[in-house]
C-alpha positions in Angstrom: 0.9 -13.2 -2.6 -0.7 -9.4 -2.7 -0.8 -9.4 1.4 2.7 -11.0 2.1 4.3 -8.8 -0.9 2.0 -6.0 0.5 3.5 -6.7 4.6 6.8 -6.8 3.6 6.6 -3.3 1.9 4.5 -1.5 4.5 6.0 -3.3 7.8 9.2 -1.4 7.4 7.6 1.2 6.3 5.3 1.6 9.5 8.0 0.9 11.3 10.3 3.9 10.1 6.7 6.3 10.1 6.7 5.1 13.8 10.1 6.6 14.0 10.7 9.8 12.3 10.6 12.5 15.1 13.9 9.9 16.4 14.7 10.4 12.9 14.4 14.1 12.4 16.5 14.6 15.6 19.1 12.3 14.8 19.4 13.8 11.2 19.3 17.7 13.2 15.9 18.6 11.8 14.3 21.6 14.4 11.6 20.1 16.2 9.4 22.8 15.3 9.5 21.6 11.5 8.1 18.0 12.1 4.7 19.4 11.4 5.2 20.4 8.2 7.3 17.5 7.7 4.3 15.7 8.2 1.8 17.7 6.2 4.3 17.4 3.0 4.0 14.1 3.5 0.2 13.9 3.6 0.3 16.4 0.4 2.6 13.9 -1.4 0.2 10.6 -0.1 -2.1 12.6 -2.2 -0.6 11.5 -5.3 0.7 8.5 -4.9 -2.8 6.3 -5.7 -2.5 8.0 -9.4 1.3 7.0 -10.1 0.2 3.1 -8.3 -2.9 3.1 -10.6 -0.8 3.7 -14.4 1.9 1.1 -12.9 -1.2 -1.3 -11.9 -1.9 -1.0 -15.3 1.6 -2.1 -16.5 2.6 -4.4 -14.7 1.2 -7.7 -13.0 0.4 -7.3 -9.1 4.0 -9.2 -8.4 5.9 -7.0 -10.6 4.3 -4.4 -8.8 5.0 -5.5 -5.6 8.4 -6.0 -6.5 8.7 -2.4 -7.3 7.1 -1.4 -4.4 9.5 -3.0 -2.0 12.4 -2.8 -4.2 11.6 0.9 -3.8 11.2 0.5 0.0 14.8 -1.4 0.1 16.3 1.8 -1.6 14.7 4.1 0.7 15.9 2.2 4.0 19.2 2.2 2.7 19.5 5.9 2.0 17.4 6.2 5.4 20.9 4.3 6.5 23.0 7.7 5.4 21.6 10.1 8.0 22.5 12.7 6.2 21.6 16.1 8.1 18.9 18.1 6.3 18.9 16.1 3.1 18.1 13.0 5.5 14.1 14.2 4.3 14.2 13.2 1.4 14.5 9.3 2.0 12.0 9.4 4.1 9.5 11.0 1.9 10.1 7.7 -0.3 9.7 5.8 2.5 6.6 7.0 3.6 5.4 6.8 -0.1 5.5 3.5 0.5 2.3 3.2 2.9 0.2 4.7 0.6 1.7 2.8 -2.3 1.0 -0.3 -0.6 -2.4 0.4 0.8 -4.1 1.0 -2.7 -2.0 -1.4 -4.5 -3.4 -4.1 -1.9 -6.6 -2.8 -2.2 -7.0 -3.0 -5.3 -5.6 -6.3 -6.0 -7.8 -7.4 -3.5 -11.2 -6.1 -4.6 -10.7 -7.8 -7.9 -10.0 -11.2 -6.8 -12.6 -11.1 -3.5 -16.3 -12.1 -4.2 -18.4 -8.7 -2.9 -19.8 -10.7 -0.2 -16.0 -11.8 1.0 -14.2 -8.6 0.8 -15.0 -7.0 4.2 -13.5 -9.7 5.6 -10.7 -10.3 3.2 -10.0 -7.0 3.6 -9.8 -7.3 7.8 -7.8 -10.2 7.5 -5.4 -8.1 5.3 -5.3 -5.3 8.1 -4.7 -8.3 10.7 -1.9 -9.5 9.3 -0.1 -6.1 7.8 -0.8 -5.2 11.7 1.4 -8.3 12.4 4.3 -7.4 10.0 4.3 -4.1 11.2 4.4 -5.7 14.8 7.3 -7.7 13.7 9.5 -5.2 11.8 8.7 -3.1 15.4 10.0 -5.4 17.5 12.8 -6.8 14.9 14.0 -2.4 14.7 13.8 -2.7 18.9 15.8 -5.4 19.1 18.3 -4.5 16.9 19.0 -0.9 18.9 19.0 -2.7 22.3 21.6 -5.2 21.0 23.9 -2.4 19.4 23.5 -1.0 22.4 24.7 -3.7 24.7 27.4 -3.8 22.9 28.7 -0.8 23.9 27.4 1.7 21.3 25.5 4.7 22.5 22.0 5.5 21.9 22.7 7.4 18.6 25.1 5.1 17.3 22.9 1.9 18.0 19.9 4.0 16.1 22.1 4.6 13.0 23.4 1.3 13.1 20.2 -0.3 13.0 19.0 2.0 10.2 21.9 0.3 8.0 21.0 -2.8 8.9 17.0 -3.2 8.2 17.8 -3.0 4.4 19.4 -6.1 4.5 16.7 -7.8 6.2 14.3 -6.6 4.1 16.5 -7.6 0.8 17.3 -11.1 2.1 12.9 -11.1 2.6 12.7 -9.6 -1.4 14.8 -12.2 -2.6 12.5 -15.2 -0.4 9.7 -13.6 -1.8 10.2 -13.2 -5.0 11.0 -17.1 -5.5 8.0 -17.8 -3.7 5.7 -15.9 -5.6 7.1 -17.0 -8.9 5.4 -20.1 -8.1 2.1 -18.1 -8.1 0.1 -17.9 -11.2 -0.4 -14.1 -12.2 -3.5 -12.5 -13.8 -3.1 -10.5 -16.7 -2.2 -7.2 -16.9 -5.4 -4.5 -17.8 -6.1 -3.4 -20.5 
């Protein structure tokens, strides 16, 4: 449950990281900014294992995950808006959601792995968020070569398929979250 809940979040998320210099051009950000662009978003990353630790300790690991791609939904749909300039801030909570992810995972992982089995827990988690992320790639690719077939232009078949991925990833949520109510959950910590 934490690895597919964990995938769902971070493959669209990869996916859009993968993507914002297309992003930043489409939403008329100057090409010399992307840089800092990305450095903000490293600063940010920075704190994002602090805010995943307290909710950790509030909520069980599918609660969490729920939030996490809940979240991720909400980003990809104002990701959809393009708004020019203000088009940043949605994807500084989108790329919250990688680090989010990663040491939620992690974590969740650690506790329930045997220290002999985490290594390769831990690879198999990176083989299969690798996967997703491989997935949601190809999924985003063939979404803007379709568009585009169908008579829209480069731009327009981008922005379309930016409105469309968050309704992918809810119709996943909703698939997951029935699933994993069929998981037993640990306890919160204390």
């Amino acid at each position: 449950m934490v690895v597919l809940g964990g995938v769902l979040a971070d493959s669209f998320a990869r996916t859009f990281a993968t993507l914002t210099s297309d992003y930043f051009r489409f939403i008329q950000i100057p090409e010399w900014l992307f840089g800092f662009l990305g450095a903000t978003f490293a600063i940010i990353g920075i704190f994002i294992p602090k805010i995943a630790k307290s909710l950790s300790q509030r909520f069980t690991p599918r609660a969490h995950l729920l939030i996490i791609v809940c979240w991720s939904a909400g980003a990809l749909i104002l990701l959809g808006q393009a708004w020019p300039w203000w088009g940043i801030i949605p994807a500084i909570l989108t790329m919250a959601v990688l680090s989010w992810t990663d040491f939620l995972t992690s974590r969740e992982l650690n506790k329930i792995a045997a220290s002999s089995q985490r290594a390769t827990i831990l690879s198999v988690k990176g083989l299969i968020f690798n996967l997703g992320y491989g997935l949601a790639s190809l999924s985003f690719a063939g979404a803007v070569a379709g568009f585009h077939q169908n008579g829209q232009s480069e731009d327009e078949a981008f922005h379309s398929t930016l409105l469309w991925q968050p309704a992918l990833l809810a119709i996943l949520i909703v698939i997951f979250a029935l699933w994993s109510r069929r998981i037993p959950q640990p306890a919160r910590e204390a």
